[in-house]
Steps between C-alpha positions, in 0.01 A plus 500: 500500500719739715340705709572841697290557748559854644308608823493850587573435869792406738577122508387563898245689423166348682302593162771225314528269797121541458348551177837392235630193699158275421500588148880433452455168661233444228719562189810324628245197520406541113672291256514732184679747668902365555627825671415783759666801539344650796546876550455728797596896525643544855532823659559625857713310688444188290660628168877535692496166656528108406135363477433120460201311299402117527325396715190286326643563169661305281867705443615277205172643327512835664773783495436771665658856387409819752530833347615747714360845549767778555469687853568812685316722218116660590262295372378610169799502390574125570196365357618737170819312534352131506306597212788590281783260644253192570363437130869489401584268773173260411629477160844387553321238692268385227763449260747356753205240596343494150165562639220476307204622706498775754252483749471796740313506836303897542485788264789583576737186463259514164650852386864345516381163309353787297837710462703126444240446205567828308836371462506125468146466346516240786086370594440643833165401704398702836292309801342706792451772203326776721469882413827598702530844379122564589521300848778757598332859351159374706669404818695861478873329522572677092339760357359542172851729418723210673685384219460109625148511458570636146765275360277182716217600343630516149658176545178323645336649167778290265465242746163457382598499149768314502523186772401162325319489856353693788388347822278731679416436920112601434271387291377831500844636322455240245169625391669875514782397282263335250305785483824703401571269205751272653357120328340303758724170402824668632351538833431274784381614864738373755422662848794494729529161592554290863617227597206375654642218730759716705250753598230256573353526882754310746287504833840360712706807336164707612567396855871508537474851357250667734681319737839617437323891451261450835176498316223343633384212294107632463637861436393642202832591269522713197808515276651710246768440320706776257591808465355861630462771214552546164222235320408415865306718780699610769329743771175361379575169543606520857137662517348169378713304772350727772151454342543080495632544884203687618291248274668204640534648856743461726647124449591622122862498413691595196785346316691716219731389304664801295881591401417841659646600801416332806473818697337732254244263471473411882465934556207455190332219702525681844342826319207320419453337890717153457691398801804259483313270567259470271732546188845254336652661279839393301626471156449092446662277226262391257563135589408611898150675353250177452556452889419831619223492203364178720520662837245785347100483416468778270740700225520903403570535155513907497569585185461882392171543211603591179349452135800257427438331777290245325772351323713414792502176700666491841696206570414576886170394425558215337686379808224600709270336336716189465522488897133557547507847598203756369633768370395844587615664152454838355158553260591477131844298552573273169266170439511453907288789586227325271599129612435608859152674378365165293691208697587660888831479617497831699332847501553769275500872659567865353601803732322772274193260633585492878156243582679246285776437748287377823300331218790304377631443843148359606557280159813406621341396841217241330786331316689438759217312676457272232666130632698481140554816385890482457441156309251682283759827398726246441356398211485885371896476489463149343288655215642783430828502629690220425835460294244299226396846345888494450538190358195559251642854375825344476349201264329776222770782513842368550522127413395595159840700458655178569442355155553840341851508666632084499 
């Protein structure tokens, strides 16, 4: 079998480095498929420049073929443009390569496996299947007139109808799309997975870390990691680190991660009563996060509430969870919400219920006075997390094509 596997993200992208990486590494590593063309779509500065893929791949197995998103034009008007000129590019690339499968990484990577299909009748599947359109009309980034979240939601509806297979990130989607008449037997749960062993707790990279940032070893450190707006909080999740700091009093210090700038968020954190001090904040490679994930005791996962957001699952807390942080998430946030409920792992809070944040902090507290706490989360990420799910949905959607297509 040849394969395209088209991700819907930059090849530097921290969501591929992330979240497309461990599941490439899988299918280069399985016999019945012979080739891998591995697509990105670049834009920004990344689509005008020379970008190189290899390392931990095997290149005589891999190619890899960016597509490159035209620039200087608002917008709306670009992502109209890689809609019409990207199908036509994916299907020069299918015959060139003589794929036989396409498998597409989001909704939207799924709409242009979609698009490719209505031409070359070409079996398309779609992991990390979420409902984009209605993620982005709930978080207030398109409106209901926007005409992305028309076309996207139109195409999610034939990707339901027509992908041999659809990997949804909750459990709770997979019961949703069931219920809307998609057969069970084309759909396997696969919840963004981790690579459990290079998040897992280093206590030597937890001291050079503090260290190297002046943090007192028996200070109490939160971290975020992300971005601010859009699906995320922003003002009112600088309110939840001023909250924490007055809960954890004044040895608590923050670590944020984020690809915002430094300074806007700095002005956010002094707003809310943060001194230099007490706050780190910088734009980390994704290879530099597990130590910085060490060096903390506790994680924000501020995601905004939304019906849709119970078919999500954030890779951040999978790597939380798979350094032995607990997770102070968002009520009603895919299966984790519920895992955190029925196995711990964290504290769950709402804002339109203001007592559930000291409650959740307080929650946050106990665990953190348990001797083996981060050994215990651990084994949330190690359940539900790991690149296995993969490997399973892999086994009873795509291998199949493999006879189909020898």
């Amino acid at each position: 079998m040849n394969l395209l596997f088209l991700s819907y993200w930059g090849l530097e992208d921290g969501l591929t480095v992330s979240t497309v990486f461990p599941h490439l590494r899988l299918l280069q590593e399985t016999p019945e498929i012979k080739r891998i063309l591995f697509v990105t779509i670049e834009r920004g500065a990344s689509a005008s420049r020379e970008l190189r893929f290899a390392p931990g791949f095997v290149t005589d197995k891999i190619t890899f073929a960016p597509l490159r998103s035209r620039q200087n034009q608002p917008l709306l008007l670009n992502k109209i443009d890689d809609f019409v000129r990207f199908p036509n590019e994916l299907i020069a690339l299918v015959k060139a390569h003589r794929i036989d499968v396409l498998l597409g990484r989001g909704a939207p990577a799924g709409a242009l496996a979609y698009l490719v299909w209505k031409k070359t009748k070409t079996p398309f599947l779609v992991e990390s299947f979420e409902p984009h359109a209605d993620y982005m009309l709930e978080s207030g980034v398109w409106k209901s007139y926007d005409p992305r979240y028309l076309f996207q939601r139109y195409w999610e509806k034939k990707q339901k109808q027509l992908a041999v297979g659809l990997m949804p990130v909750a459990e709770n989607y997979r019961r949703q799309l069931v219920q809307e008449g998609v057969p069970a037997p084309r759909i396997v749960t696969v919840p963004c997975s981790v690579n459990v062993p290079d998040f897992s707790f280093d206590p030597t990279r937890r001291q050079q870390v503090r260290a190297r940032l002046g943090i007192n070893q028996a200070a109490p450190v939160g971290i975020y990691v992300g971005k601010f707006g859009d699906i995320y909080y922003d003002a009112e999740a600088f309110d939840l680190f001023r909250d924490a700091a007055a809960h954890f009093g004044p040895q608590f210090r923050l670590l944020v991660l984020t690809p915002n700038p430094e300074a806007e968020v700095r002005a956010k954190l002094a707003k809310v009563g943060f001194g230099p001090e007490q706050v780190f904040v910088t734009k980390a490679p994704h290879a530099e996060v597990p130590g910085y994930l060490s060096a903390a005791d506790f994680a924000f996962a501020t995601i905004k509430p939304a019906e849709c957001r119970r078919f999500c699952s954030p890779i951040k807390v999978g790597e939380y969870w798979a350094a032995g942080l607990p997770v102070l998430l968002t009520e009603g946030v895919g299966d984790d919400s519920d895992i955190i409920q029925q196995e711990g792992g964290g504290a769950i809070f709402n804002l339109e219920r203001p007592a559930t944040v000291p409650a959740a902090l307080q929650q946050i507290s106990t665990l953190l006075q348990q001797p083996k706490y981060r050994v215990d989360i651990r084994e949330l990420a190690v359940r539900h997390r790991t690149v296995a799910r993969a490997q399973e949905a892999y086994e009873q959607l795509l291998l199949p094509l493999a006879s189909q297509t020898a």
